[in-house]
VMD Tcl script that draws the C-alpha trace (Angstrom):
set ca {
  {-24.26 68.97 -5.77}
  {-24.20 65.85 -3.03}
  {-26.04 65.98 -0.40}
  {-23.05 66.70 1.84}
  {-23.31 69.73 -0.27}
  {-26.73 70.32 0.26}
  {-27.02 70.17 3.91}
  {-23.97 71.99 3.95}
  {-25.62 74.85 2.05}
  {-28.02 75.32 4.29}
  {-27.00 73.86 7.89}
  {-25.07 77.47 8.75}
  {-22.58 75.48 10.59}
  {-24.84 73.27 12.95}
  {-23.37 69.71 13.34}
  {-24.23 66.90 10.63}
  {-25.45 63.75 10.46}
  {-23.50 61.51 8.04}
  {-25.40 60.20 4.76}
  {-25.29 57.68 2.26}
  {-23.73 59.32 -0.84}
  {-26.79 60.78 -2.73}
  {-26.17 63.41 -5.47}
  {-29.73 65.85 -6.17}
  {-30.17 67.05 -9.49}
  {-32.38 69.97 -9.06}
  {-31.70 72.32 -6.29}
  {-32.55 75.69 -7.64}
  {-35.63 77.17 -9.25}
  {-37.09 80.53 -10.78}
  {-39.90 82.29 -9.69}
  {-41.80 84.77 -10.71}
  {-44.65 86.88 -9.52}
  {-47.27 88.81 -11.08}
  {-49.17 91.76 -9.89}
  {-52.14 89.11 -8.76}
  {-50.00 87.55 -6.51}
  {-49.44 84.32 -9.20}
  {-46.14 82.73 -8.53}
  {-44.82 80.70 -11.46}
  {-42.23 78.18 -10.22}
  {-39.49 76.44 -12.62}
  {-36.19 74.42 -11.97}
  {-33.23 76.21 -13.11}
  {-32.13 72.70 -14.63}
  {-33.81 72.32 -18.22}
  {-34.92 68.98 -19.13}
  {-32.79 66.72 -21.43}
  {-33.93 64.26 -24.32}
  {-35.79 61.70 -23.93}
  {-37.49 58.81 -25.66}
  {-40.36 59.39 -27.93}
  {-41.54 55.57 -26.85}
  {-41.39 53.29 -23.87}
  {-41.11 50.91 -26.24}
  {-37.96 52.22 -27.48}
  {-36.50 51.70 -24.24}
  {-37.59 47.64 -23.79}
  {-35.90 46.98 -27.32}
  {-32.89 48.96 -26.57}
  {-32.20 46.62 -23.26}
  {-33.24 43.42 -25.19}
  {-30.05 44.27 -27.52}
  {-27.61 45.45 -25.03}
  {-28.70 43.33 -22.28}
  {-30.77 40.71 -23.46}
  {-30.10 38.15 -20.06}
  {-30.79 40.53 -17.46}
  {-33.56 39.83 -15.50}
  {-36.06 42.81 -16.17}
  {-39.13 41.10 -13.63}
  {-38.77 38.41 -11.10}
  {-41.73 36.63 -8.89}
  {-41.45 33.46 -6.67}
  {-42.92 30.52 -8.20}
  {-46.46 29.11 -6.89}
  {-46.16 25.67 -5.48}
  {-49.53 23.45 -5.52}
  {-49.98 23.65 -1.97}
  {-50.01 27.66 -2.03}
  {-46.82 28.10 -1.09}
  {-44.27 30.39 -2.58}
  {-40.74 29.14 -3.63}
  {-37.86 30.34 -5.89}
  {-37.56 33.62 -8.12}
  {-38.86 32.86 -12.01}
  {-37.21 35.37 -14.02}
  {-37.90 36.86 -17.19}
  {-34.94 38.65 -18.95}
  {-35.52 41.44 -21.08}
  {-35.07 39.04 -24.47}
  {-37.91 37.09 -23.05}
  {-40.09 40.25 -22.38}
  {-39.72 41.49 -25.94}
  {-40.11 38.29 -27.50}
  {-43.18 37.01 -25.49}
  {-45.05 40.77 -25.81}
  {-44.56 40.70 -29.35}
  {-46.12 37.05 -29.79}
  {-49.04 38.59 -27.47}
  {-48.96 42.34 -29.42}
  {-49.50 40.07 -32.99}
  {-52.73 37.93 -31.05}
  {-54.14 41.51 -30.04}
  {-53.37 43.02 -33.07}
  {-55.28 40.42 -34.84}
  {-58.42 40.81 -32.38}
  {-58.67 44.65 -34.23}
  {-58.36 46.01 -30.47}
  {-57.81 49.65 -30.27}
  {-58.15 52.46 -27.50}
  {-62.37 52.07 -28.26}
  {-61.76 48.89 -27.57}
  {-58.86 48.29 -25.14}
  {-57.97 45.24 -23.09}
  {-59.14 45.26 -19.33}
  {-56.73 43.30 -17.18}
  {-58.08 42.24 -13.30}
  {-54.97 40.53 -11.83}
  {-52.65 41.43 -8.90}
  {-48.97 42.24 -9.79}
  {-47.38 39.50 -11.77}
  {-45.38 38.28 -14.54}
  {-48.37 37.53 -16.71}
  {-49.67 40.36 -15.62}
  {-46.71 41.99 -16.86}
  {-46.57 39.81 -20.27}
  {-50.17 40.86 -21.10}
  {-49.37 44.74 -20.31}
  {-46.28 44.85 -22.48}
  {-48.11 43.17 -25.25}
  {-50.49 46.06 -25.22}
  {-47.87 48.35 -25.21}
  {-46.11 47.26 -27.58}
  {-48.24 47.06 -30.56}
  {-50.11 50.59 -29.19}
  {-53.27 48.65 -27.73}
  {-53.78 50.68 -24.59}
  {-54.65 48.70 -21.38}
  {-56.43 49.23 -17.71}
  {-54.84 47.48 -15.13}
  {-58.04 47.45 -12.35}
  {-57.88 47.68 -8.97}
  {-58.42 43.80 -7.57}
  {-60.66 44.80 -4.40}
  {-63.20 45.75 -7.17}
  {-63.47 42.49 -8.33}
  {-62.35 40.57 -5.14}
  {-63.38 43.14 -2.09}
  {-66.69 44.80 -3.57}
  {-69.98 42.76 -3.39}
  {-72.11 45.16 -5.80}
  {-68.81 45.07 -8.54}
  {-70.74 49.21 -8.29}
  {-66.94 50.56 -9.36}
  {-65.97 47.60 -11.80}
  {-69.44 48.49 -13.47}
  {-68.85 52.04 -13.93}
  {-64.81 51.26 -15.26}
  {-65.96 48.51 -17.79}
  {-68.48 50.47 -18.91}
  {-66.20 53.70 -19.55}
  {-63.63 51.50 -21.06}
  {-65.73 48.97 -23.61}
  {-62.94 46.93 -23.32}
  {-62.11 44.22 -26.29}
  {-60.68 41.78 -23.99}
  {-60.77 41.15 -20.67}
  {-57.60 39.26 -19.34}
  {-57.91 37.97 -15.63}
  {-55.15 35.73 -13.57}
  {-57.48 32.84 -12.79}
  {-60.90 31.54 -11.91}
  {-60.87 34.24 -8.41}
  {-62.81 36.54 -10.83}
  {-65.52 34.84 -12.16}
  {-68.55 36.24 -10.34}
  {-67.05 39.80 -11.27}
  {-66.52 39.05 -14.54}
  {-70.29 37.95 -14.68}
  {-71.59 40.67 -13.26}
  {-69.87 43.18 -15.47}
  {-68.40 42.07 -18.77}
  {-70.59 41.43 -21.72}
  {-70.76 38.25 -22.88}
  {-69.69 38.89 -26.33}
  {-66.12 40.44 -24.83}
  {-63.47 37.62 -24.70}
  {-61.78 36.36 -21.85}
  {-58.47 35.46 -21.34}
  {-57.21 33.74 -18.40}
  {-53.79 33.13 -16.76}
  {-54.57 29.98 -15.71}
  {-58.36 27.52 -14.97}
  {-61.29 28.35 -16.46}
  {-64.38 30.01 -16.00}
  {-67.79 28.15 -14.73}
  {-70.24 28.28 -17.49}
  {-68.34 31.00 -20.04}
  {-66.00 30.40 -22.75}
  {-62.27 31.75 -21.88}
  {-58.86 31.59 -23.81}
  {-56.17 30.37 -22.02}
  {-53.15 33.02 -22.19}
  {-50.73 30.49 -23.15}
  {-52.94 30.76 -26.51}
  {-51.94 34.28 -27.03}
  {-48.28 33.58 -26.01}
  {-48.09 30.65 -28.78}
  {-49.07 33.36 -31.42}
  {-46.44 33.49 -33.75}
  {-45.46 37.48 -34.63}
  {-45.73 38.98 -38.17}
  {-44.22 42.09 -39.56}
  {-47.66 43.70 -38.49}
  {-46.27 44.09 -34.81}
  {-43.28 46.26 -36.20}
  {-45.72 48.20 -38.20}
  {-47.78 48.64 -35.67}
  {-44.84 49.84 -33.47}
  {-43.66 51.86 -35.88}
  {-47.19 53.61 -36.07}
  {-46.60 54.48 -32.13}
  {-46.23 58.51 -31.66}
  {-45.51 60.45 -28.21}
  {-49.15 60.95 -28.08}
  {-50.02 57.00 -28.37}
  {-51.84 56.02 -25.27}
  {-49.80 53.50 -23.35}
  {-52.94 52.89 -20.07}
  {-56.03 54.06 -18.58}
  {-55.52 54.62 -15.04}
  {-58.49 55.01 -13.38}
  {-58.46 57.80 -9.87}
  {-59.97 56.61 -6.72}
  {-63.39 58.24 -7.05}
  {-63.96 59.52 -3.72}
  {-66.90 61.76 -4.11}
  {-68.06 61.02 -7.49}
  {-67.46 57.76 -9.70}
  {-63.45 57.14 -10.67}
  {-62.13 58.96 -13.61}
  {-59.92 57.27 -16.53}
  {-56.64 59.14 -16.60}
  {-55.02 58.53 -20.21}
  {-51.61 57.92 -19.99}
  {-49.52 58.61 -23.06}
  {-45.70 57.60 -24.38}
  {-44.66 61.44 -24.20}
  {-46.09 61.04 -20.38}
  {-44.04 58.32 -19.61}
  {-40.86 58.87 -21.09}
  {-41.09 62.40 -19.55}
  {-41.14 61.45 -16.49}
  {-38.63 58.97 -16.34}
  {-35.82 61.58 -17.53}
  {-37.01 64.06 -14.88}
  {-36.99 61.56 -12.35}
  {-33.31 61.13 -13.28}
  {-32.46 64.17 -13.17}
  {-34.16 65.11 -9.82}
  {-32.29 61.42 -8.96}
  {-29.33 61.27 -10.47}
  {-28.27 57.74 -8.80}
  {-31.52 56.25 -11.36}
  {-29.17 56.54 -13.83}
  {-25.91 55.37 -12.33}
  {-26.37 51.70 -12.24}
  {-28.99 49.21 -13.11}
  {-31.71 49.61 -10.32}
  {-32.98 46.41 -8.36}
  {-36.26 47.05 -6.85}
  {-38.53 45.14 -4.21}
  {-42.12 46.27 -4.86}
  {-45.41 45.15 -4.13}
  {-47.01 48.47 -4.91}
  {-49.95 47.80 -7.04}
  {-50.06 48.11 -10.78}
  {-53.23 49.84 -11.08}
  {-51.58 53.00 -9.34}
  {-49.38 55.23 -10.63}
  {-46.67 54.87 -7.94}
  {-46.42 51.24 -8.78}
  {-47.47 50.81 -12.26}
  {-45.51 54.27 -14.11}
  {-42.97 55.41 -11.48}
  {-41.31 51.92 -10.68}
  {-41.96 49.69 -13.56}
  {-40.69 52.74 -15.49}
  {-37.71 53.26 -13.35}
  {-36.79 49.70 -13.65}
  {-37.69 49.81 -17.74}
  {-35.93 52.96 -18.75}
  {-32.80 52.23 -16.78}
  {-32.35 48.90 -17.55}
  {-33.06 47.57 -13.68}
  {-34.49 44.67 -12.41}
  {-38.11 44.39 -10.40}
  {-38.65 41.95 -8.10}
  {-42.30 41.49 -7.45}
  {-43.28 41.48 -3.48}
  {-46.67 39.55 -3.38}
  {-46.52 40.69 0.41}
  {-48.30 44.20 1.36}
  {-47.68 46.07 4.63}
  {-50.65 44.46 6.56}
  {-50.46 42.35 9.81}
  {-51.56 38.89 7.18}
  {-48.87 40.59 4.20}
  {-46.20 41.41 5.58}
  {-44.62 38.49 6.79}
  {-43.69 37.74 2.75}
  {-42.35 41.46 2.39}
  {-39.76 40.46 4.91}
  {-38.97 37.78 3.35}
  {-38.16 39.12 0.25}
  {-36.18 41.55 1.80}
  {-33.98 39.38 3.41}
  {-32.79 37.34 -0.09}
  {-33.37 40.31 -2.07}
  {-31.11 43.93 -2.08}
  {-32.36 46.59 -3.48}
  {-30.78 49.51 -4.99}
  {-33.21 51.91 -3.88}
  {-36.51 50.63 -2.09}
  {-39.98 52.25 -2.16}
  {-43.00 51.98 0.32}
  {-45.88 53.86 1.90}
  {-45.60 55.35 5.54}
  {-47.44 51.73 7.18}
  {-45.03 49.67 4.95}
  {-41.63 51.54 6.36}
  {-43.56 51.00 9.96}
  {-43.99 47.95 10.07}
  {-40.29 47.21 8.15}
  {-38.73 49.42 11.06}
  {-40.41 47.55 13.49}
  {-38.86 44.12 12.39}
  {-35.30 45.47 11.77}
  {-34.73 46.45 15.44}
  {-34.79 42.81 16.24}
  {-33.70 41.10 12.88}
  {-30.07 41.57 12.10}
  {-30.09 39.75 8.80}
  {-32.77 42.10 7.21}
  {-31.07 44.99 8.65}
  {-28.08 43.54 6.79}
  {-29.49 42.66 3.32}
  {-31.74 45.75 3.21}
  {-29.06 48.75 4.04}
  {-26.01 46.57 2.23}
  {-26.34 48.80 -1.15}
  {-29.72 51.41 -0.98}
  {-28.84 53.98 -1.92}
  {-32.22 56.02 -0.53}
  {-35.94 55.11 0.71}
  {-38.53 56.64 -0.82}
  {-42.05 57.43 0.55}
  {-45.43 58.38 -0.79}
  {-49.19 57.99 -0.37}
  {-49.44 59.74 3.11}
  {-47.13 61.43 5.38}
  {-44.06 59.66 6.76}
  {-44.59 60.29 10.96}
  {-41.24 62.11 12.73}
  {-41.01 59.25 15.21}
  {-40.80 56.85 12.39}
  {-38.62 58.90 10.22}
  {-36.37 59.24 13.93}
  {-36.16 55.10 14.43}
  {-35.29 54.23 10.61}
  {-32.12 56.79 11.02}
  {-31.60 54.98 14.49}
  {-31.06 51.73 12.88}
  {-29.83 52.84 10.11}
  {-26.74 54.61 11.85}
  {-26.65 51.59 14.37}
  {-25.78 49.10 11.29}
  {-24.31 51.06 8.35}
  {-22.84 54.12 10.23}
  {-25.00 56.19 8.59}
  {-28.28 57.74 7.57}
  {-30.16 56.88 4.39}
  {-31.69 59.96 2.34}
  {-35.44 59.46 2.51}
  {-36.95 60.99 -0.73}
  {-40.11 61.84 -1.04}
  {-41.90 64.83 -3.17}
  {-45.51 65.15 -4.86}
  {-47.14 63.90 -7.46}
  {-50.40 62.59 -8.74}
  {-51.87 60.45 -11.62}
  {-52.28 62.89 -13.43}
  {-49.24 64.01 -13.51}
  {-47.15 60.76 -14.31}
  {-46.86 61.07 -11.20}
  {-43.40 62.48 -10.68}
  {-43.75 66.43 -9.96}
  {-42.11 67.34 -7.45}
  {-38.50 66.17 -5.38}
  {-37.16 67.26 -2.17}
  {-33.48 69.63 -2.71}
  {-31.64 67.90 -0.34}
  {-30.65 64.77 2.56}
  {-32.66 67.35 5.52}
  {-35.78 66.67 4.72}
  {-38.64 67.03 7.36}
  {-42.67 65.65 7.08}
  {-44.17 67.21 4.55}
  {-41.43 68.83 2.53}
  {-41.83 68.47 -0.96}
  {-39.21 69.87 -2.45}
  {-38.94 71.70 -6.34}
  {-40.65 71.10 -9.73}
  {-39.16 68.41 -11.94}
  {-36.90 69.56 -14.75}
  {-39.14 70.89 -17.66}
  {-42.67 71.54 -15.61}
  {-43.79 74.24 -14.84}
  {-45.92 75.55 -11.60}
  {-48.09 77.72 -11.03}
  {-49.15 79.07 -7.46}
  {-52.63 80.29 -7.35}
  {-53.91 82.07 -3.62}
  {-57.23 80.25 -3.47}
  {-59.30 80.96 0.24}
  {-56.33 81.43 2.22}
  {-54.49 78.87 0.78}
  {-51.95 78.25 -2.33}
  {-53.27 75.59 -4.77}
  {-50.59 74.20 -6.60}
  {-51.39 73.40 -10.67}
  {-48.97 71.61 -13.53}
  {-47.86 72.28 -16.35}
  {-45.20 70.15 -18.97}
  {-45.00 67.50 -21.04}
  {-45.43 64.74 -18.02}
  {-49.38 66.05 -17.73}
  {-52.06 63.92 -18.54}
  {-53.86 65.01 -21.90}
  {-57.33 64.94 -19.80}
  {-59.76 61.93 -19.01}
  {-60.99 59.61 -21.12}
  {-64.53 59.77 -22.24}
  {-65.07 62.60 -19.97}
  {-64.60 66.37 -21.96}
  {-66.71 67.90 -19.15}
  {-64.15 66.58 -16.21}
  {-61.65 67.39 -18.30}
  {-62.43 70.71 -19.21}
  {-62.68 71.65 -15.70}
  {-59.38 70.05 -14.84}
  {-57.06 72.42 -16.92}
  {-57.15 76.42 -16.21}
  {-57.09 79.18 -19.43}
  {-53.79 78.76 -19.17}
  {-53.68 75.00 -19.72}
  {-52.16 74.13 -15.88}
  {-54.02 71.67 -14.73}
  {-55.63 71.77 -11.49}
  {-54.48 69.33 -8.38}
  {-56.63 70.83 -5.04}
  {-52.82 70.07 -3.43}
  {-52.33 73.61 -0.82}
  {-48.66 73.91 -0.62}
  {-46.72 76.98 1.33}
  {-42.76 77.63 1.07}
  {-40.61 75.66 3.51}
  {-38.53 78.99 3.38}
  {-40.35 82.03 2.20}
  {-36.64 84.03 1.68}
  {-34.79 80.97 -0.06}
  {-37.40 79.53 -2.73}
  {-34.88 76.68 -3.54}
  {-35.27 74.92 -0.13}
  {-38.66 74.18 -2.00}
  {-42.08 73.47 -0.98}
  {-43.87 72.08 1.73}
  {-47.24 70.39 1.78}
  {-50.16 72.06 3.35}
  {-53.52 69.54 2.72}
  {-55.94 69.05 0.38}
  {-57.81 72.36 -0.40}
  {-61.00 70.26 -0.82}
  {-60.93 68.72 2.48}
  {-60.66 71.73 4.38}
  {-63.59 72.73 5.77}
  {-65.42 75.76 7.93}
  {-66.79 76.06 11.27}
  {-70.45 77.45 12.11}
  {-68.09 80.46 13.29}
  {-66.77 80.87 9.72}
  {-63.40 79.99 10.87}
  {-61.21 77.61 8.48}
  {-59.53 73.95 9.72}
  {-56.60 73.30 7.87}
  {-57.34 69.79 7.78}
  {-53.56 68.15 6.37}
  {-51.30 70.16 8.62}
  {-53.60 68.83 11.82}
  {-53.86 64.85 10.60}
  {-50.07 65.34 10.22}
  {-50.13 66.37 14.08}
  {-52.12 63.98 15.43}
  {-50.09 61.01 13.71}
  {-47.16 62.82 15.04}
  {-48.52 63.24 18.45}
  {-49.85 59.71 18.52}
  {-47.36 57.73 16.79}
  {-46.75 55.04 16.80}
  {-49.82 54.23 17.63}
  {-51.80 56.20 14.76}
  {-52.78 55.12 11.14}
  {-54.31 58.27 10.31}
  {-57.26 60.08 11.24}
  {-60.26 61.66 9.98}
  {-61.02 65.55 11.06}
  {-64.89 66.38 11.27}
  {-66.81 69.31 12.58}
  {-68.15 70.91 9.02}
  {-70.41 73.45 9.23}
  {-70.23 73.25 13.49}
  {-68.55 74.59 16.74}
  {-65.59 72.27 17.32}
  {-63.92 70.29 15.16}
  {-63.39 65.89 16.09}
  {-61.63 63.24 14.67}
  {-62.06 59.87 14.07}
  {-58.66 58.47 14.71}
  {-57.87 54.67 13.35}
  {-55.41 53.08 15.34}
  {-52.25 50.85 14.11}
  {-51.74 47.17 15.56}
  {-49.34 48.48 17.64}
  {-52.32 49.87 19.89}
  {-52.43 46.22 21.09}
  {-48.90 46.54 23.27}
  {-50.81 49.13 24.92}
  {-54.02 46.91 26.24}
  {-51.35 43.64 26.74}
  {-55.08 41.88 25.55}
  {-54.46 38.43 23.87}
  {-53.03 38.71 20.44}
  {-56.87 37.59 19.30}
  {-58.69 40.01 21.27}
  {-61.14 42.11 18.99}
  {-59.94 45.35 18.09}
  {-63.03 47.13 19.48}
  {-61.79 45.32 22.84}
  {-58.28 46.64 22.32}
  {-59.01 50.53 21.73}
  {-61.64 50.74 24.56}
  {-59.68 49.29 27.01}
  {-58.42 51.18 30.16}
  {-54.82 51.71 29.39}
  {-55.47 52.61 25.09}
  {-57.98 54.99 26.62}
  {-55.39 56.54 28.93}
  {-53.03 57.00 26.68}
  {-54.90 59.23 24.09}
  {-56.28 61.27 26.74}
  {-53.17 62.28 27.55}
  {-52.01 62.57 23.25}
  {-55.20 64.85 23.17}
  {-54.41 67.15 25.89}
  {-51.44 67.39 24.56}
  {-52.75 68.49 21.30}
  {-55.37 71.08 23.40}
  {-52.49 72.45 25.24}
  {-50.52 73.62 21.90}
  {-53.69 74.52 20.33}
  {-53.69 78.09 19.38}
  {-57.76 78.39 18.33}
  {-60.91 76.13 17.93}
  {-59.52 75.78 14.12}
  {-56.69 73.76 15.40}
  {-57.58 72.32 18.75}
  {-59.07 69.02 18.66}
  {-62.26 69.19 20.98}
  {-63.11 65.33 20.83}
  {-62.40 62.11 19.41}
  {-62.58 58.53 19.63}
  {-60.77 55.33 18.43}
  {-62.21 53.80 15.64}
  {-61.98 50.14 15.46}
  {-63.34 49.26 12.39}
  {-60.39 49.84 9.58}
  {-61.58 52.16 6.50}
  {-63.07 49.70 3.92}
  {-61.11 49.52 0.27}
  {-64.92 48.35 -1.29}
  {-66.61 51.88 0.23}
  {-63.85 53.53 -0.84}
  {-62.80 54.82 2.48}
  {-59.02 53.98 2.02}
  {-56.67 52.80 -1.47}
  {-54.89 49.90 -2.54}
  {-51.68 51.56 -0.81}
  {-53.24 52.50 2.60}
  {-54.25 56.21 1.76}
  {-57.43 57.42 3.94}
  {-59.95 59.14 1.84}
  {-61.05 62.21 4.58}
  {-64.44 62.58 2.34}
  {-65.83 58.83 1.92}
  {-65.04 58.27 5.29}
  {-67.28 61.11 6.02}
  {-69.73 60.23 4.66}
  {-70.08 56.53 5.18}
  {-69.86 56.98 9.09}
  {-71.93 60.00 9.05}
  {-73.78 58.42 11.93}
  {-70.89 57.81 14.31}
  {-69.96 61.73 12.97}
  {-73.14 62.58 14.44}
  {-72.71 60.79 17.83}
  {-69.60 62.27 18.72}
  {-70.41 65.70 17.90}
  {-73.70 65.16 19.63}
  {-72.15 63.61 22.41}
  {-73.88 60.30 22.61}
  {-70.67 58.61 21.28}
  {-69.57 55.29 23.68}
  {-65.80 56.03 24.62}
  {-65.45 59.59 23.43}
  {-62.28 61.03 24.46}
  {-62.28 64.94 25.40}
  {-59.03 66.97 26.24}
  {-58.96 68.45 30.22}
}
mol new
graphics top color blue
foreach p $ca { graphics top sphere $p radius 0.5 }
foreach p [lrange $ca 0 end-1] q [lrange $ca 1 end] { graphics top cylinder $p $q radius 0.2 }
display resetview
């Protein structure tokens, strides 16, 4: 069915906006109910072959297209600088991952004794990973700001000591003091490039001069759908980050139910533009995979969608067209922003997309409202923005909208061979997973694991969801917050804490990150709301003006008085009426875990690192508190 189809389906006659052709795979699903109110939730479309081994996939495009580009990053100049694309085809991949699989292989690592890699996205990053992969070494790609944000290295401690890794590879001499502070000094180091003050290191051209053996075919040979491929590790935002093990059946999985919820995967070789980080899922199994197991290309975007970042991003994606391109809601913000004004990204970027795709947080109506703007302005017609759920744990690919329509928060229907299961839990509907793209459990961790999975082996996300049309189950699902970070008033009464974020962005935008709900256990609830850099057209303050100058100034302050009685006046109870907030001008900190490499708040560190400024407002001693009239 195309999406023409789709919105035909279910538009009863009302007018439609034109769309970039866009076929969806998975439009219908079964349900059924049992006398415990239990809804199990299927696709109707059952899930095709695929690979037993990721590995499979990288030899099968080194034989039929052994020149194409598989990964592409702009060379470093000495002076800093960035410059032209280096490419590695996918003859070069296989050939420099097996010399690197054969210099593992003969350092007897294993999955007790993985490798460890600290570097940002990169080609060596890249080399180092598929060297692991292919000999069935797993690896842990860690997030940077533990190593390069954190001053106590309190989350690098707690990952190297879960792993025990047998090598440690890191890009260059950036991080040393980490690497002191929390790798043994009997576990080698190998480094992209310098050397380390005062410890030993192998260089990784070393391990890339390593001539290969027959051992690295036995050893692929030896790799099974079960074979761990990574260790991914989950943000930790209550208790200390969990190792999700990744497997070969996990990964090739989800790559055929991707393309099947997206057919256009399949149709052509992709060409992505991606800075999303590697130690993610989004980045490092959905993208790398999509580009791997369909024979695409991946350019990688050293930019990020931050005021200092994202000047690069827009560079890229002014050389560089992709196929179909993939962000998080700040990164489509800020790209929005500079396409109203910049014809020749407008050009490059809409000249052969065939959708956007969003994740991490919800995507804000008045954002979602200019993109189609633009979009229509220079190409005539909208782009389908996908968009679904999903988690580490689960690949992450679960779940894909049905059709072009799609509003924040829709989620759409279950991949092609998993299996839901919606479980009434306080009011709510927690959604849990089952199918062959689910984790196995965590590593080193039965107890966490144990609790994870159900008696019915579906594991467990804390994801609410609700139908987006209770009489027509294959419209799909709709997000409705995080179970755990609801909360209760001292009257008993529950805040539904995703649904009212999503409203204040909404109300706000575009002048709202995200924001932070609080009130547990009292009368009214409060939020905490962070603004965006756009806050600063607001104050017309110099472009240098402190940010706790910007959001207290006369004309900010104005404005969210007026977003906030806006919010009181469609309030329906103290559950969903906001009694009193305030701007916060500090940004949520990656080191205290408050926020994630790809701009996700996390509600309960937050929480509970500004407890104090929690207590103020509520206690209404809070400097600049804003309260609806």
């Amino acid at each position: 069915m195309t999406q023409i189809e789709a919105a035909a389906a279910s538009s009863q006659g009302a007018a439609l906006p034109k769309y970039r052709a866009l076929a969806f795979g998975v439009t219908r699903a079964s349900v059924r109910t049992t006398a415990d109110g239990v809804r199990y939730v299927q696709a109707e479309t059952p899930l095709a072959p695929y690979a037993h081994r990721m590995t499979d996939r990288l030899l099968h495009w080194a034989e039929a297209a052994p020149e194409r580009s598989f990964m592409a990053q702009r060379a470093r100049l000495a002076d800093g600088q960035r410059s032209d694309w280096l490419h590695v085809s996918y003859r070069e991949m296989l050939a420099k991952a097996r010399a690197i699989g054969q210099a593992l292989l003969a350092r007897g690592l294993s999955a007790e004794r993985p490798v460890a890699i600290l570097a940002e996205n990169s080609l060596d990053h890249a080399l180092v990973a598929f060297g692991c992969l292919l000999v069935g070494i797993p690896h842990c790609p860690v997030s940077p700001p533990y190593a390069l944000v954190s001053k106590d290295f309190e989350k690098l401690r707690h990952v190297m000591g879960t792993l025990t890794p047998g090598l440690v590879f890191a890009s260059d001499a950036r991080y040393a003091a980490a690497i002191a502070a929390t790798v043994p000094a009997e576990v080698e180091v190998v480094l992209g490039e310098g050397a380390l003050p005062g410890r030993a290191s192998t260089p990784l051209a070393a391990l890339l001069a390593t001539e290969a053996t027959p051992a690295v075919d036995e050893a692929m040979a030896h790799i099974h759908p079960g074979t761990i491929t990574k260790f991914l590790f989950t943000s930790g935002s209550t208790k200390n980050p969990k190792a999700v093990i990744n497997t070969h059946r996990m990964w090739c999985a989800n790559q055929q139910q991707m393309r099947q919820s997206i057919p256009a995967l399949g149709e052509e070789p992709p060409v992505l533009v991606d800075w999303l980080p590697w130690n993610h899922t989004f980045g490092g199994n959905h993208n790398i995979g999509i580009a791997l197991d369909n024979g695409g290309t991946l350019y990688i975007d050293e930019g990020k969608p931050t005021p200092a970042g994202i000047a690069e991003t827009l560079r890229n994606l002014r050389e560089i067209a992709p196929t179909v391109y993939f962000n998080v809601p700040t990164g489509f913000e800020a790209i929005a922003d500079a396409m109203e004004t910049d014809a020749v990204l407008r050009s490059k970027l809409l000249s052969r997309a065939r959708m956007f795709f969003y994740a991490g947080a919800a995507l804000p109506q008045a954002l979602w409202d200019k993109l189609n703007r633009i979009q229509e302005a220079e190409i005539g017609e909208r782009l389908v923005m996908g968009t679904g759920l999903g988690m580490t744990e689960s690949g992450p690919f679960a779940l894909y909208i049905t059709r072009p329509e799609v509003a924040t928060g829709d989620l759409g229907l279950p991949a092609a061979g998993m299996e839901l299961k919606l479980v009434p839990t306080d009011g709510k509907t927690e959604i849990r997973y089952r199918g062959p793209n689910v984790t196995p459990g965590y590593w080193r961790m039965p107890d966490a694991t144990h609790e994870s999975f159900d008696e019915e082996g579906f594991f467990c996300t804390g994801d609410a969801v609700e139908w987006i049309d209770a009489q027509n189950p294959h419209v799909g699902l709709r997000f409705d917050g995080r179970i755990a970070e609801d909360f209760k008033l001292a009257t008993g009464t529950f805040v539904s804490v995703g649904p009212m974020r999503a409203k204040i962005t909404a109300y706000g935008a575009p002048y709202v990150q995200d924001a932070v709900l609080t009130g547990i256990n009292l009368k009214e609830v409060g939020a905490l709301i962070f603004p965006t850099q756009a806050v600063r057209e607001l104050a017309r303050l110099p472009a240098d003006a402190p940010m706790q100058e910007v959001v207290q100034h006369h004309a900010v302050q104005a404005h969210f008085q007026h977003v906030l009685n806006k919010l009181a006046a469609d309030a329906t109870g103290s559950a969903n009426r906001i009694a009193r907030a305030v701007l916060v001008a500090e940004p949520p900190s990656i080191d205290k875990g408050e926020v994630t490499d790809k701009g996700s708040i996390n509600q309960r560190a937050v929480l509970k690192h500004r407890d104090a400024a929690v207590q103020a407002l509520h206690g209404g001693t809070l400097p600049h508190t804003i309260i609806p009239r």
